[in-house]
C-alpha positions as CSV (number, residue, x, y, z in Angstrom):
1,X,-5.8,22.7,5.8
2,X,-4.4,21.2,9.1
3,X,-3.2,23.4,11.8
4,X,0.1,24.6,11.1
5,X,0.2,24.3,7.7
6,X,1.7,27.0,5.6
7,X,-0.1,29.5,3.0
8,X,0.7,29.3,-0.6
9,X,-0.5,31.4,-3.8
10,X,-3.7,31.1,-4.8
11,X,-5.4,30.3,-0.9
12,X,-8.1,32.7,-2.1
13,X,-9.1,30.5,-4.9
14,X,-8.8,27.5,-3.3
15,X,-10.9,28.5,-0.2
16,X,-13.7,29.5,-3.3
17,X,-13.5,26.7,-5.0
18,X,-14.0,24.5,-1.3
19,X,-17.1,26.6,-0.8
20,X,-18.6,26.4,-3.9
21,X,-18.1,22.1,-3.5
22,X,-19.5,22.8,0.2
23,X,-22.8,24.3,-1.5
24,X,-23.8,21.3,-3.1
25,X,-22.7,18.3,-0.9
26,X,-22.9,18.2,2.7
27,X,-20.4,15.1,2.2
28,X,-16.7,15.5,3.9
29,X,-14.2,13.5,2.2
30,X,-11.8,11.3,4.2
31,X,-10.2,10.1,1.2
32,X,-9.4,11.9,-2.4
33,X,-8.0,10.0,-5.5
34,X,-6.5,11.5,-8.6
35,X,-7.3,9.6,-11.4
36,X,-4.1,9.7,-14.1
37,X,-4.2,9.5,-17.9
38,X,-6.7,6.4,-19.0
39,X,-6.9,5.4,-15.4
40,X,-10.5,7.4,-14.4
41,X,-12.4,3.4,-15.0
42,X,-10.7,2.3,-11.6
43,X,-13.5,3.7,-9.8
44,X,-16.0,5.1,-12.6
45,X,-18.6,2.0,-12.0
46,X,-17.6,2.1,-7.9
47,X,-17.9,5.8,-7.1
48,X,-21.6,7.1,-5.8
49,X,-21.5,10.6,-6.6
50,X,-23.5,13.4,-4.4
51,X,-22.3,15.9,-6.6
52,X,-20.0,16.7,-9.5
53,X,-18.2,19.0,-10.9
54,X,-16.1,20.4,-14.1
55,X,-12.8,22.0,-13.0
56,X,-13.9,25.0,-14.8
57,X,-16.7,25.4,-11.9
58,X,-14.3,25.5,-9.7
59,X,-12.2,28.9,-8.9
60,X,-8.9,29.2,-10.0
61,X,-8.6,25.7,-11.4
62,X,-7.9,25.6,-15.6
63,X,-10.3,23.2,-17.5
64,X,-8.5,19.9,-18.3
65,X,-6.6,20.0,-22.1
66,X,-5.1,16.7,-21.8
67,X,-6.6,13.5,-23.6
68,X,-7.7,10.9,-20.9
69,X,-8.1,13.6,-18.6
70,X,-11.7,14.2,-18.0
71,X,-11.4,17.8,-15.5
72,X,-14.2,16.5,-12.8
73,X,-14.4,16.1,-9.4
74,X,-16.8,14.0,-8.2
75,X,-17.7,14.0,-4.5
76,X,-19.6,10.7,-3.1
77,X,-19.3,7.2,-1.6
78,X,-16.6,4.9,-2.8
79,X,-16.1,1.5,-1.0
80,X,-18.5,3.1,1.9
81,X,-15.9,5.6,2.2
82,X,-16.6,9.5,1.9
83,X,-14.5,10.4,-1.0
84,X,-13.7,13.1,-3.6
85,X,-12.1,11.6,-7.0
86,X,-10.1,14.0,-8.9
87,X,-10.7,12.6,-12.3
88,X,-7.7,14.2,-14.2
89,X,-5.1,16.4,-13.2
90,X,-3.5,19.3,-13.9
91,X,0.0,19.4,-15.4
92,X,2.9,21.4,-14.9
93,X,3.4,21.5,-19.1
94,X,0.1,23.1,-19.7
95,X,1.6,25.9,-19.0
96,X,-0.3,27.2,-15.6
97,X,2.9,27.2,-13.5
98,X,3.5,25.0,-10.6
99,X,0.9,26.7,-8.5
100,X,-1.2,25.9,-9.7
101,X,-0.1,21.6,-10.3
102,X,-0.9,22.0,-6.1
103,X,-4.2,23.1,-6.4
104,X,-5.5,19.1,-6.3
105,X,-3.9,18.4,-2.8
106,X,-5.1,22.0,-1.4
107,X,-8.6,21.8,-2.1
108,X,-8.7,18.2,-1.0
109,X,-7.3,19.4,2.2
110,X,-9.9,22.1,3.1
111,X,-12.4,19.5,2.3
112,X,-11.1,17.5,5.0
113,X,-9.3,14.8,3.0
114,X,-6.6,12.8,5.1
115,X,-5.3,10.9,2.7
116,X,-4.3,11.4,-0.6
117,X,-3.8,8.6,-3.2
118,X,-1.9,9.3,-6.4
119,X,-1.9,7.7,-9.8
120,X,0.0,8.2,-12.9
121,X,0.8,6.9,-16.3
122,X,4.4,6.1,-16.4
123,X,7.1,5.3,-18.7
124,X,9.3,2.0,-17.3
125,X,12.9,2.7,-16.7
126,X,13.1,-0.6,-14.7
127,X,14.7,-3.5,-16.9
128,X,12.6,-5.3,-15.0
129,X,8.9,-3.9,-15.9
130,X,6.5,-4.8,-18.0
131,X,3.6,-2.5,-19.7
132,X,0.8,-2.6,-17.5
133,X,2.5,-3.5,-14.4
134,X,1.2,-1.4,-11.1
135,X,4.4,0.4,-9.0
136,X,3.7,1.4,-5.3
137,X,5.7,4.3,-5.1
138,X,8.3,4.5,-2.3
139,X,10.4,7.7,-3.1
140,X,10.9,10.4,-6.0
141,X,13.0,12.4,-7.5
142,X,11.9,15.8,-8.5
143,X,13.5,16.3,-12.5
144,X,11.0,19.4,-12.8
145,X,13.4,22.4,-12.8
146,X,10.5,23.5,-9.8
147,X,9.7,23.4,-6.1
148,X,5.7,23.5,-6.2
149,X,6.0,24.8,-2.4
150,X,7.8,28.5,-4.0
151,X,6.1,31.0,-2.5
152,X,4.4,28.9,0.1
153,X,5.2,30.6,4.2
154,X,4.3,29.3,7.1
155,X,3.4,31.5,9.8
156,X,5.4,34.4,10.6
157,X,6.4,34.7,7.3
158,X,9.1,31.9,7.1
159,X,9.8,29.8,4.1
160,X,8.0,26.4,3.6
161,X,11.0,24.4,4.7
162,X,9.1,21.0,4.7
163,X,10.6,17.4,5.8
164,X,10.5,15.7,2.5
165,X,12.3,12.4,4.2
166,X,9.0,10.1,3.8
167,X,6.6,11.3,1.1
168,X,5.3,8.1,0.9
169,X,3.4,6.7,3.8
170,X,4.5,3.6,4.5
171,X,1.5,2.3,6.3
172,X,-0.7,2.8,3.1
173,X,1.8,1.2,0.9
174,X,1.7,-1.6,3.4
175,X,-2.0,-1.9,3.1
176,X,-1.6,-1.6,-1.0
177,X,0.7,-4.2,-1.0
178,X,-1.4,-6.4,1.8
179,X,-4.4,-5.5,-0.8
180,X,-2.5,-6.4,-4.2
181,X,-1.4,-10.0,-2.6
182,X,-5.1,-11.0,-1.4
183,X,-6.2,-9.9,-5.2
184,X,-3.6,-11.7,-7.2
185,X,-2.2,-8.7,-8.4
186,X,1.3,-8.3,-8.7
187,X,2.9,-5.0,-7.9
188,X,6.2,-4.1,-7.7
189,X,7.6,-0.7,-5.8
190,X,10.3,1.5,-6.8
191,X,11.6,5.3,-7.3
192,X,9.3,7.7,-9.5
193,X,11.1,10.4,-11.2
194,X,9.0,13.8,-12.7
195,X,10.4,15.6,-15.4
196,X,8.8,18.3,-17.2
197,X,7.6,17.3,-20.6
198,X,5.4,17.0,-22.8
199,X,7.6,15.5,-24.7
200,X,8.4,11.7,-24.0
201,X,12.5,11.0,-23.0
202,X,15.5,10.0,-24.8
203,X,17.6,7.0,-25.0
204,X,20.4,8.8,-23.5
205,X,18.1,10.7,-20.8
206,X,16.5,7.5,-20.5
207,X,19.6,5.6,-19.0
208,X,20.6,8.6,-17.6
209,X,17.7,8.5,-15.0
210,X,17.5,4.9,-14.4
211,X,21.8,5.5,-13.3
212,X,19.8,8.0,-11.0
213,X,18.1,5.2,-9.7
214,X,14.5,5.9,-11.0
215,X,12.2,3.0,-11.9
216,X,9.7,4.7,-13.5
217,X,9.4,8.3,-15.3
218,X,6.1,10.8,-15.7
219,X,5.2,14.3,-16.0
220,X,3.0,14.9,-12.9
221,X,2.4,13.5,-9.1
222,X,5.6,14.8,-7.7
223,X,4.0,18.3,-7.0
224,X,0.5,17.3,-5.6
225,X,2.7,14.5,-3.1
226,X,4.8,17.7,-1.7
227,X,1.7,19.8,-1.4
228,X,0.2,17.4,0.7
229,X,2.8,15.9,2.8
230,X,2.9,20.1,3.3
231,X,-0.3,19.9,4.4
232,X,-0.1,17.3,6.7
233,X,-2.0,14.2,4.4
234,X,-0.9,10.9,4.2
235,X,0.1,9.9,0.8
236,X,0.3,6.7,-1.5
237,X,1.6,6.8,-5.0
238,X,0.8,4.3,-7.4
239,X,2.3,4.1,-11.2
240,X,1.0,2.0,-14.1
241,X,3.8,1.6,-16.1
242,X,2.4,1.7,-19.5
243,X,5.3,2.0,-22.1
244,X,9.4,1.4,-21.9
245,X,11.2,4.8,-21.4
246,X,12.8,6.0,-24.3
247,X,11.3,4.0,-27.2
248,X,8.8,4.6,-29.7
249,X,5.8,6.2,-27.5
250,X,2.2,7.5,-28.2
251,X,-0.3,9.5,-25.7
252,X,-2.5,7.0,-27.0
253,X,-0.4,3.6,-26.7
254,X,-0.1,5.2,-23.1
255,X,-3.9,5.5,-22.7
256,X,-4.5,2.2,-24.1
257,X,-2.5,0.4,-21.5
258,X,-3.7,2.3,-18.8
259,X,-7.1,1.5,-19.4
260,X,-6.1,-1.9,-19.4
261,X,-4.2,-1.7,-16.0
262,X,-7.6,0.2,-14.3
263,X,-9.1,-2.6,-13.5
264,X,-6.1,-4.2,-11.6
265,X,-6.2,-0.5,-9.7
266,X,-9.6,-1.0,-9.3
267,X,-9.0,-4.4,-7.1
268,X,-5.8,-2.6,-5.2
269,X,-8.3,0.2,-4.4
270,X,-11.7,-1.5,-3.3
271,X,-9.7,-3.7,-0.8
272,X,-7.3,-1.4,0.9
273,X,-9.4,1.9,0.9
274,X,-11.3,0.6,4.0
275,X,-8.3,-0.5,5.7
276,X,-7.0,2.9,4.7
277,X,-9.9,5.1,5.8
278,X,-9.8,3.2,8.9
279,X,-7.1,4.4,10.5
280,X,-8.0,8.1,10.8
C-alpha cells in the first residue's frame, strides 16, 4: 500500500493473503485486471501465468459463488507486462459486506500494482447503446446504500476522507480510447451507476437512474475504484454493456454477450496495456 494510505478492516488478511502469493511467484505486478461476469476470455489465451491461485487459498477472501466468475488469481506476463488478473470478483450481494468487495484493490496494492483496470457486465441505460458495446468509464454514482472506505483511518486515527473528484484516470482512458480507435473498436464513455442487487432494475428505477444521468447500471466496480483511488492506484473502468436496463434479463443472456464483447476487450487491452505500464 503507498505511503500514506489509510488502514481499513481486514489489513491482517490482506497482508496474508500478499504473502502467501509472495511464496510462489517472485513476479511484482505493475498492472492488475478484474475480469467481470463472461469477460475472463479477454486475456485467458494472452496471460503467462507464474502462479495461480483459487480465492479460497487466499486469506480472508470468500470463494467465488457467482456464475462466470471463476475465483482465481493468476500472477504472470500479460502483453510483456508483470501482471495479476483477478478473474472474478467479489460482490457486495453475496452477502460478505463491503469489506470485503475492497479486498481486490488491497491485495493488488501490497503486491505492488499501480494501476488498476476494471471491468463489468452492465445493463444499458443509454438510449443510445447497443448489447455488446464497450463504455470507458468517466464517473459513477455510488446507488449501493455503502461507503466501502467505512471503517477505513488514516494515520492518527482520522477518517478516510478521500478526494473522490477523478476516480477515473484520465490518462488511461485516453490511452483506451487511443487503443480502441487504432483497433476499429468503437467505444463510447459515460457515467456508471452501482446499485446493490442481485436482482436486475425496474422500468421505473430504470428511468429513474438514467434522469440521474447514469449510462450504464451494475452491481459491482464502484467499491474496488474507491479502494484504490484510496490507495493511491490509477484507475480505468471499462463496461460491456450487455442487456437494456429494465427489460427482460437473464445472468445468462448477460454472460452470453459478454463473452461475445471479450474479444473486443481483448484488442483495447493488448494495445494500451504497454502504453499504460509505461508511464510508471
Amino acid at each position: 500500500m503507498s505511503s500514506g494510505s489509510p488502514s481499513g478492516p481486514e489489513d491482517g488478511a490482506v497482508r496474508d493473503a500478499a504473502e502467501v502469493v509472495r511464496a510462489r511467484t517472485s513476479v511484482r505486478p505493475a498492472v492488475a485486471l478484474v475480469l467481470g461476469s463472461g469477460l475472463g476470455d479477454a486475456v485467458a489465451g494472452d496471460l503467462a501465468a507464474d502462479a495461480e491461485f483459487a480465492y479460497a487459498e487466499l486469506p480472508g477472501f470468500p470463494s467465488a459463488t457467482v456464475p462466470g466468475h471463476a475465483g482465481r488469481l493468476a500472477v504472470g506476463s500479460l502483453y510483456g507486462i508483470p501482471a495479476a488478473a483477478f478473474l472474478g470478483r467479489i460482490h457486495f450481494y453475496e452477502g460478505h459486506g463491503i469489506a470485503s468487495t475492497t479486498l481486490i484493490p488491497r491485495l493488488a496494492a501490497a503486491l505492488g500494482a499501480w494501476v488498476l483496470v476494471l471491468t463489468n457486465a452492465s445493463g444499458g441505460l443509454n438510449p443510445s447503446f447497443r448489447a455488446g458495446g464497450l463504455m470507458l468509464i468517466r464517473d459513477h454514482l455510488n446507488f449501493l446504500g455503502a461507503n466501502p472506505l467505512a471503517g477505513w483511518r488514516f494515520e492518527g486515527g482520522g477518517p478516510a476522507f478521500v478526494d473522490l473528484s477523478s476516480v477515473y484516470d484520465r490518462g488511461l482512458r485516453e490511452a483506451a480510447e487511443r487503443a480502441a480507435h487504432e483497433e476499429g473498436v468503437e467505444v463510447s464513455t459515460g457515467v456508471y451507476v452501482a446499485l446493490p442487487g442481485p436482482s436486475y432494475e425496474t422500468p421505473a428505477e430504470t428511468r429513474y437512474l438514467a434522469g440521474a444521468g447514469a449510462d450504464a447500471v451494475g452491481m459491482s466496480t464502484v467499491p474496488e475504484a474507491v479502494a484504490a483511488v484510496a490507495l493511491g492506484m490509477r484507475v480505468l473502468g471499462i463496461s460491456c454493456v450487455t442487456n437494456v436496463a429494465g427489460s427482460d434479463a437473464t445472468h445468462e443472456d448477460v454472460l452470453a454477450s459478454a463473452r461475445a464483447a471479450a474479444s473486443d476487450l481483448r484488442r483495447i487491452l493488448a494495445r494500451a496495456l504497454p502504453e499504460i505500464a509505461q508511464g510508471g
